[in-house]
Each structure stands twice: as structure tokens, then as C-alpha cells.
LUMZA-632030 format. One record per residue (C-alpha): x, y, z. Coordinates in steps of 0.001 Angstrom, whole numbers, padded with zeros to 6 digits, always signed. Layout:
// residues N
XYZ...
// end
This chain:
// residues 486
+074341-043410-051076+071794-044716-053163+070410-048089-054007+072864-048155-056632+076261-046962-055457+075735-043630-056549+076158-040870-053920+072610-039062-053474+071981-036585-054291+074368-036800-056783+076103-033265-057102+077746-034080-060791+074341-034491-061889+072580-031194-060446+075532-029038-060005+074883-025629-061578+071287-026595-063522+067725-025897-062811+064918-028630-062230+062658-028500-065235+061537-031771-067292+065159-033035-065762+067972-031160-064864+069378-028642-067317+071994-025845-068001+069825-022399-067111+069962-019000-069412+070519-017187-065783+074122-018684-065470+075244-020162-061725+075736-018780-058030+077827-020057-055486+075997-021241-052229+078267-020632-049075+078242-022067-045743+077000-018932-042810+079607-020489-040197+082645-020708-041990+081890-018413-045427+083149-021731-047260+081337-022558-050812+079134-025620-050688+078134-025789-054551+077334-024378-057580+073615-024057-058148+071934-022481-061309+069827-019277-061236+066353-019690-063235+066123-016417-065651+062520-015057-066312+063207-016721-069612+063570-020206-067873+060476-019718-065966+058668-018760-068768+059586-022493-070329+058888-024060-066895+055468-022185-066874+054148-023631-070324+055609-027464-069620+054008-027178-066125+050915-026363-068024+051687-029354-070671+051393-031740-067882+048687-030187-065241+046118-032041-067303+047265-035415-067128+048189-035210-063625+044879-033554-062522+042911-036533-063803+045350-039184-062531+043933-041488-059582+044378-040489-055992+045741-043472-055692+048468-042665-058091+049465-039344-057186+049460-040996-053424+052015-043278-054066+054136-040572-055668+053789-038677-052574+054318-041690-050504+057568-042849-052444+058767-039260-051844+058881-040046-047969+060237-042833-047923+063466-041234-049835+063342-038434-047348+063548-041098-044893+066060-042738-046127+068506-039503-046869+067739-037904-043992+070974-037665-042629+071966-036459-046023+069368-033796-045973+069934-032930-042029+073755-031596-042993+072231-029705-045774+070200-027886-043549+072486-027067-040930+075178-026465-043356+073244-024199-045927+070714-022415-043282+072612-022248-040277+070786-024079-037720+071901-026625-035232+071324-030759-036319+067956-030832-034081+066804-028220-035965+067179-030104-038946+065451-033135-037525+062788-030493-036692+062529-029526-040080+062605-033793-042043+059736-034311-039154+057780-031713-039750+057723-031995-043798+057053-035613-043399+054242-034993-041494+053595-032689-044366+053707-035592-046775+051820-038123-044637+048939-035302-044073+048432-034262-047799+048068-038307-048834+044788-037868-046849+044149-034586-049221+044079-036758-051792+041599-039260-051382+039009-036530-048864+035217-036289-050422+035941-033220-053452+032200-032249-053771+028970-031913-052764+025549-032910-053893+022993-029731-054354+019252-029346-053798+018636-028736-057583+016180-025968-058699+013682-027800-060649+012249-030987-059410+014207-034395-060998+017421-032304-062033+020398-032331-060711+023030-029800-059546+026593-030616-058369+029453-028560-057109+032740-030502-056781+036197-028655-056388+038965-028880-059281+042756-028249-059454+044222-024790-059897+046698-026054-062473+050148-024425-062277+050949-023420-058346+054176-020769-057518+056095-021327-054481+058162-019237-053190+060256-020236-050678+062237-018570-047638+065396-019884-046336+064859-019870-042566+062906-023310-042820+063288-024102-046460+062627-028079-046842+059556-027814-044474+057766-024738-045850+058589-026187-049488+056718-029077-048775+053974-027037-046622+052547-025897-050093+054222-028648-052518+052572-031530-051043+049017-030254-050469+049293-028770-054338+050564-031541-055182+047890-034288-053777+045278-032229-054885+046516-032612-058294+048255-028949-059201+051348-029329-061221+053979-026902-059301+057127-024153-060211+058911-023864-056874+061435-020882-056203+063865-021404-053280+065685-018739-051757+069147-018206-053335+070731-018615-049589+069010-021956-049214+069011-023367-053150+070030-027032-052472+067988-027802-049039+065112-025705-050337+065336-027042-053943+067406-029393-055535+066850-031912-052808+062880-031543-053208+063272-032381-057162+065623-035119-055918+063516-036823-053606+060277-036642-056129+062813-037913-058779+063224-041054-056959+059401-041193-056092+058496-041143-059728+056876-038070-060493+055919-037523-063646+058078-034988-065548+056920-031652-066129+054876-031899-062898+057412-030224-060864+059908-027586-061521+062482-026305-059267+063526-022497-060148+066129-021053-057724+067312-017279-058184+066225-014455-056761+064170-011650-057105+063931-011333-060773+063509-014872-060898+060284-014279-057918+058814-011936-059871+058734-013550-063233+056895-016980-060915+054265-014995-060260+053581-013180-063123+054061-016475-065397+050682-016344-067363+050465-020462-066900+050551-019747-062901+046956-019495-061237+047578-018655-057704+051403-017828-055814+052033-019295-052141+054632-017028-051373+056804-016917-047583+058903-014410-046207+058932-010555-045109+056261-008080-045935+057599-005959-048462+058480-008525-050713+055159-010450-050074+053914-006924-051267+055682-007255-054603+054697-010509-055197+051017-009429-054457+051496-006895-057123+053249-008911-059510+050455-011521-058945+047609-009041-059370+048615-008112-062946+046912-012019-063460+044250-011812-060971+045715-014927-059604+045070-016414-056393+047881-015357-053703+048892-016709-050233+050769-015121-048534+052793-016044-045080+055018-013073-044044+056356-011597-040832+054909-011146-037176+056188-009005-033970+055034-011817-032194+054216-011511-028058+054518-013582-025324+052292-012414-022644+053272-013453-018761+050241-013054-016583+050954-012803-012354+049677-016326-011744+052039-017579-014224+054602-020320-013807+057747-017951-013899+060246-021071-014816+058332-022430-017480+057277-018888-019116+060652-018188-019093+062093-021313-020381+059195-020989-022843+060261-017334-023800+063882-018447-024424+063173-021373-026620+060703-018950-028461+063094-016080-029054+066497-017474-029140+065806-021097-030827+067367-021166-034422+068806-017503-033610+065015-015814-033675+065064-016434-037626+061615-017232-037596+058405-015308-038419+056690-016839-035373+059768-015966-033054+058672-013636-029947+059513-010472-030243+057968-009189-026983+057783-010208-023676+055626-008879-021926+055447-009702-017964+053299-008000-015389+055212-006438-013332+055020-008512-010286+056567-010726-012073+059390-008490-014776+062262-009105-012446+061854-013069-011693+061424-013482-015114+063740-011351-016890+066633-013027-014177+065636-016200-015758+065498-015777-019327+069051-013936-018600+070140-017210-017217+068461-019495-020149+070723-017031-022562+073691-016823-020670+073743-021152-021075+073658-020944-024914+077001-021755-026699+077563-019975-029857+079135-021131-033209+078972-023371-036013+076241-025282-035685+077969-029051-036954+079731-028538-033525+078681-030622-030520+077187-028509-027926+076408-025123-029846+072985-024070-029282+072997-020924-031436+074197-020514-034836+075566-017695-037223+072827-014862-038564+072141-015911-042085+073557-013196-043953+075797-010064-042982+072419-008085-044335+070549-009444-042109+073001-009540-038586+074055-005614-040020+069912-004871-038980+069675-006659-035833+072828-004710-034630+071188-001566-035483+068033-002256-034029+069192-002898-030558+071953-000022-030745+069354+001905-031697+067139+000954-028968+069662+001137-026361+070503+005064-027421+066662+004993-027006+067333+004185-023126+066669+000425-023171+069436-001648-021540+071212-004907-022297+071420-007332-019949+073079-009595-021595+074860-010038-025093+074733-007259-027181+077544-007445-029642+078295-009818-032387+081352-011578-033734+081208-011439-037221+077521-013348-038070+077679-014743-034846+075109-012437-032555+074209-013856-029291+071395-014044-027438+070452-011101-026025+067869-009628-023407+066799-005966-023010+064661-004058-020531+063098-000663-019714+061640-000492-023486+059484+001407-024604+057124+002293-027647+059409+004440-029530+062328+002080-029930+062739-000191-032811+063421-003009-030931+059263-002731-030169+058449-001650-033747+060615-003851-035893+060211-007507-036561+064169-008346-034873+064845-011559-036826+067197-012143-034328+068258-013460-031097+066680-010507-028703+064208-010898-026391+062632-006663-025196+061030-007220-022287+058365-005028-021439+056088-004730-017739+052128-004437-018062+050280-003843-014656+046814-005491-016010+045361-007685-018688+044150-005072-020507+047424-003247-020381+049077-006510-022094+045932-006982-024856+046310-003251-025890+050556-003766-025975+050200-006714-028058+048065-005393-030384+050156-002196-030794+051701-003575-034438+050458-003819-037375+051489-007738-037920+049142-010612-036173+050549-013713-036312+050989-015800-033432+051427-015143-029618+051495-017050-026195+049836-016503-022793+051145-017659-019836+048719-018350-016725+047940-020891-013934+044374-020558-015210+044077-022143-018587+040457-020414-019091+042074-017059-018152+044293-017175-020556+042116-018118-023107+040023-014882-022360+043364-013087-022803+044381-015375-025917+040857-014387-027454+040952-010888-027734+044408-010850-029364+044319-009878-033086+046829-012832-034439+045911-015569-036583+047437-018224-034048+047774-018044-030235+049113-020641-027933+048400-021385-024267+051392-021950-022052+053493-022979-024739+055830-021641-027187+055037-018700-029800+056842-020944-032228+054822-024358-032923+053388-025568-036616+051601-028449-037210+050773-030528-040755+046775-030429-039940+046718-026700-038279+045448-024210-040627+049000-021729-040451+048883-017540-041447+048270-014352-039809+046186-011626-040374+047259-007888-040793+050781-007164-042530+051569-011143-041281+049652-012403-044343+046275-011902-046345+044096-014318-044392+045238-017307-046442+045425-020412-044601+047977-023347-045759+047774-026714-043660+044942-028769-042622+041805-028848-044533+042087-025221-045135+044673-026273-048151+041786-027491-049820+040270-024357-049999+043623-023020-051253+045067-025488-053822+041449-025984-055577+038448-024694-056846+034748-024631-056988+033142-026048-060301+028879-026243-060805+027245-028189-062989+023585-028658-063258+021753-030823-065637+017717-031234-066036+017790-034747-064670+020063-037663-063096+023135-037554-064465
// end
């Protein structure tokens, strides 16, 4: 509920319209957004046509001006207002995002956490020094470079994690003072989308500043070829991070791009075999693998395969599967039939490869469950493929540079983990992987607000978003010399 009796978010009000200068019928028509665990419809959402985004480009552009030269102060108390709100609905927006994407409530509190952190970490964007002062060429002039707003930023958003990777590029673009179109996923419209506009409604942002443009690919692909957009954060798989790249290209804009990883967890012989393996379970089978920095590989010297593989059987064998709202499920549905349809045939495939299951194996419907495999090799696709799902290939190595070379046998490089008793022997392990994050004794899984996020390889283009590195992102460099003070 709301301050004034009204239920928030208010689904008369938003039902079946697009986000742009307030909420409106769209020329796309509607979709129906359904519930993974029971197939049940949750709303009515509209679908942004290209000819939608094209109006959403040019008001975006209307109001980057104004909002680019508003105070920090201003634009901080807009992004402060917004988390209070999400503060306040948070229970609101927690059964949203179990109910739309699947996951289990503390994955929801996972996901409110981290984007306030996102919030709280882009108000210091906002007020950081923006330039620098330049040794000028002649003697008494002066020469400044100081960095300006992009103007009009695309998002587009995945469903796996859809209010915290939203606000992962929203806030930063928008403390920095970028006005912003934001695309969530179709699967994940309301929790990705209509309660971002909501929650910036109730800050007081300014219209036109942000538009929220669900649909799907056509809609994608018309965000970031909009002429009015100057750069495209885009997350989600490869191939369509390669069509937005394209699409992007036509404008020489500015493009970051997040996508997927075949991520490794590497078990050295002096490793604590518990925690690795509790480590390895949390990493593969937490929110059913649906995550680009899920491990995909575990690989355990052999000293150690069978203690370890025994384990994470056990860690599997204790989740409870269902629908996520009830108490004591640890593993939801697979988000789509598409998507649990591909896991199935990756680990039949495998196992008419010669890899085994040891546990799980066959799904229920969407429900797959977790699921551990040994004696792969190279060949299968349960090595190859990013899983997006709950399996865990383990794989032996006899020596360290066994492991770095198995690692490093993909073409993604996002994250990974190493797992020693010697914390600088791992790190020599950790250093010559080719990922754009790495984590000692830990998960594969971990993102923080002030960590520079993105891989390198077919994981992303080197783009960083988080930390300082989104001011490098969400601005740019402007010089200005002048013959004297200024």
C-alpha cells in the first residue's frame, strides 16, 4: 500500500501500457506475463513497437538537456527518494521476483540488496571530481578536460536478475546525468520494468527522463538502433549481444556488453574439500544455475575428484524442488520450456557421450533438479555449452597447469574460483586465468555495487559497469582550451 491507500504498484494504472512521459496504451498491443511454477498469468503488460521507441527516443532526447545540467544534488535526491520506495515495497517487489523469475524469496532479498547498493553507490557518482586541470601549451592559457553525459542510454535487460541488473546501468546513467530507454525481458516485464518506472515515479523523476520499453526482440533491436541513443548496455547470451552489437554499430554508438561465461571452479589438492564443495554447490545449483557467472566446471585434482564429487552429490541430494513461494524449496522451475528443453539435451547428450549422472538427471515439467556428472570429457556439450542450468560436470586435473589450460579451453572469460589452503597459490593460479573476474575460495557467483563487473572473450567486449569504471562508461571526455584564465 501506499501513503495514500492506494495499492502500489497500482496494477489498474500500469496494466497493459508502456512507461514513456507516464504510462500509456502502446502501438505493439499487450502480452500476458505467466508465473514459471504454476503456468498461471500474473498481468497484462504492453509490448513497446519500434514505433513506440522511436517516440521514447526523441522525448528522452527532449529532456537529456535539462537533466544533464541539473545539480548533483538534485539528481541525488531523485536517486535517493527512489530507495527509499524500494525500501519501503520491498516485500511487494520480493513476490514479484520470485513470482515472475522463478527464484526462491532469499533470492529476491539478494536481488532489493544488491540494487540498493546500486543506488547508494551511484549517489557517490554523482557528486565524484568530473575533470581535470591540463598543463596548457602556451604559457598563461588554459586547457581543461572534464567528462560530459552521453545523453540517451539503452538498457537492455535479462530476466535471470532483472531489478538488480536494471539498476546496475540505470542508476550509474542516471547519476551521471544520461536520460535512459530501458528494455526488460518479456519473461520478467513487471520486476524488470514497470516496478523501476514505479519506484522513480514516486522519487520524482522528471518525465521524459526515463522510459520503460518491454517487448522483445524487435522491440531490442529498434533500442539500439534509435538514432537519439548514444551507447547500448545490453545483458544476456552471446548471440543476441551479437545482434545488438550490430544493430548498435549501424550508429557507431558506444556498446556494453555483459553476456555469458562457462565459468570454472578450480579445486587444488590442499584445498578444503567441505568448503569447495559447499562452495561449488551454491555456485552451480543456487537460483537453478540461471546465471552467467554460474560454474559450469569443476574441476578437482584428482586426489581429491572422489571426496569432492561425494559431497557436492550430498549438497544436491538436500535441495527440495518446486515453487519457489513454498517454505523449504531451495530450487525453483527453469524459466522457460526453451530453455529446460536445452539443458535436457545437453546432459543427454553428454551422457550418450559416456559421462554419467550421479544424481538427478530428469526433469518434471520446468522443474530440473540438481544434477552432478562425472567422467567428462572435451567433446561433450556439457564442457562446451554454457548449461544455464542446475549441472555441475566434474572434471579431474593431475597439476596446476593441467587445470589453467582446462579452464581456458572456451572461448567465454568471465569469472572463476580457486580453491587452496594457500591463498598466494591460488592467486598464482587465479592470475593466469583469462576471465575478467576470479575469486579466491569463494563462490564463482559474487557482484558487488563498487566492483568493476564483465568478461572478456565471447563473455563481453571489455566493458566494465560498476565502480568507478561506470564513469568511464556513462560519460565522456570534452577539451577546451582558451589563451588565458578562464
Amino acid at each position: 500500500m501506499t501513503g495514500n491507500g492506494k495499492r502500489w504498484p497500482d496494477q489498474a494504472e500500469w496494466a497493459g501500457r508502456i512507461y514513456s512521459a507516464g504510462w500509456r496504451a502502446s502501438e505493439g498491443g499487450t502480452r500476458q506475463v505467466i508465473e514459471p511454477a504454476t503456468g498461471h498469468a500474473l498481468a497484462d503488460i504492453g509490448v513497446a513497437s519500434p514505433a513506440d521507441v522511436a517516440l521514447a527516443g526523441a522525448r528522452a532526447a527532449r529532456a537529456a538537456d535539462d537533466w544533464a545540467t541539473a545539480a548533483p544534488s538534485d539528481r541525488i535526491e531523485v536517486l535517493l527518494r527512489a530507495s527509499s520506495a524500494l525500501r519501503e515495497h520491498s516485500a511487494t517487489v520480493r513476490d514479484w521476483i520470485v513470482r515472475e523469475s522463478a527464484g526462491v524469496p532469499a533470492k529476491g532479498d539478494y536481488e532489493i540488496n544488491a540494487a540498493l547498493a546500486q543506488l547508494t553507490h551511484a549517489v557517490g557518482l554523482a557528486s565524484l571530481p568530473r575533470g581535470e586541470v591540463l598543463a596548457p601549451q602556451t604559457s598563461g592559457g588554459t586547457s581543461l578536460a572534464w567528462r560530459v553525459p552521453l545523453g540517451v542510454v539503452g538498457v537492455i535487460n535479462p530476466w535471470n536478475a532483472p531489478l538488480l541488473f536494471a539498476m546496475r546501468a540505470l542508476a550509474p546513467a542516471l547519476a551521471l546525468g544520461n536520460t535512459v530507454l530501458l528494455k526488460p525481458d518479456p519473461l520478467t516485464p513487471v520486476s524488470g520494468g514497470v516496478l523501476v518506472a514505479r519506484l522513480f515515479e514516486d522519487a520524482g523523476l522528471p518525465d521524459g527522463v526515463l522510459h520503460v520499453l518491454p517487448g522483445g526482440t524487435e522491440t531490442g533491436q529498434a533500442v539500439a538502433a534509435d538514432p537519439h541513443v548514444a551507447m547500448v548496455a545490453f545483458t544476456g547470451s552471446a548471440e543476441v549481444g551479437r545482434d545488438v552489437a550490430r544493430a548498435a554499430g549501424e550508429g557507431l554508438k558506444r556498446v556494453a556488453l555483459e553476456l555469458g561465461g562457462k565459468n570454472s571452479l578450480v579445486v587444488l589438492e590442499d584445498a578444503d574439500v567441505d568448503a569447495a564443495a559447499l562452495a561449488g554447490a551454491v555456485s552451480t545449483f543456487g537460483y537453478q544455475g540461471q546465471a552467467c557467472v554460474a560454474a559450469g566446471r569443476h574441476l578437482v585434482h584428482a586426489d581429491l575428484v572422489e571426496a569432492y564429487t561425494d559431497a557436492l552429490v550430498g549438497h544436491a541430494r538436500t535441495l527440495r524442488v518446486g515453487d519457489p513461494r513454498v517454505e523449504g524449496v531451495s530450487v525453483g522451475p527453469i524459466i522457460s520450456e526453451r530453455l529446460a528443453t536445452r539443458i535436457e539435451r545437453i546432459v543427454d547428450e553428454s551422457v550418450a557421450g559416456g559421462a554419467r549422472v550421479l544424481t538427478g538427471g530428469r526433469r518434471d515439467g520446468l522443474f530440473y533438479p540438481p544434477t552432478v556428472l562425472d567422467h567428462v570429457d572435451r567433446a561433450m556439450p556439457a564442457f562446451t555449452e554454457e548449461i544455464f542450468g542446475p549441472v555441475a560436470p566434474v572434471i579431474p586435473f593431475h597439476s596446476e597447469a593441467e587445470a589453467v589450460e582446462i579452464a581456458n579451453d572456451t572461448a567465454y572469460g568471465l569469472t572463476a574460483a580457486v580453491h587452496s589452503g594457500s591463498v598466494p597459490r591460488a592467486t598464482a593460479v587465479a592470475e593466469q586465468l583469462r576471465t575478467g573476474m576470479v575469486h579466491i575460495n569463494d563462490v564463482s557467483a559474487k557482484d558487488a555495487a563498487n566492483a568493476p563487473f564483465g568478461g572478456v572473450g565471447i563473455s563481453g567486449n571489455g566493458s566494465r559497469i560498476g565502480g568507478t569504471a561506470s564513469l568511464e562508461e556513462f560519460t565522456q571526455w570534452r577539451w577546451m582550451t582558451a589563451p588565458g584564465p578562464v
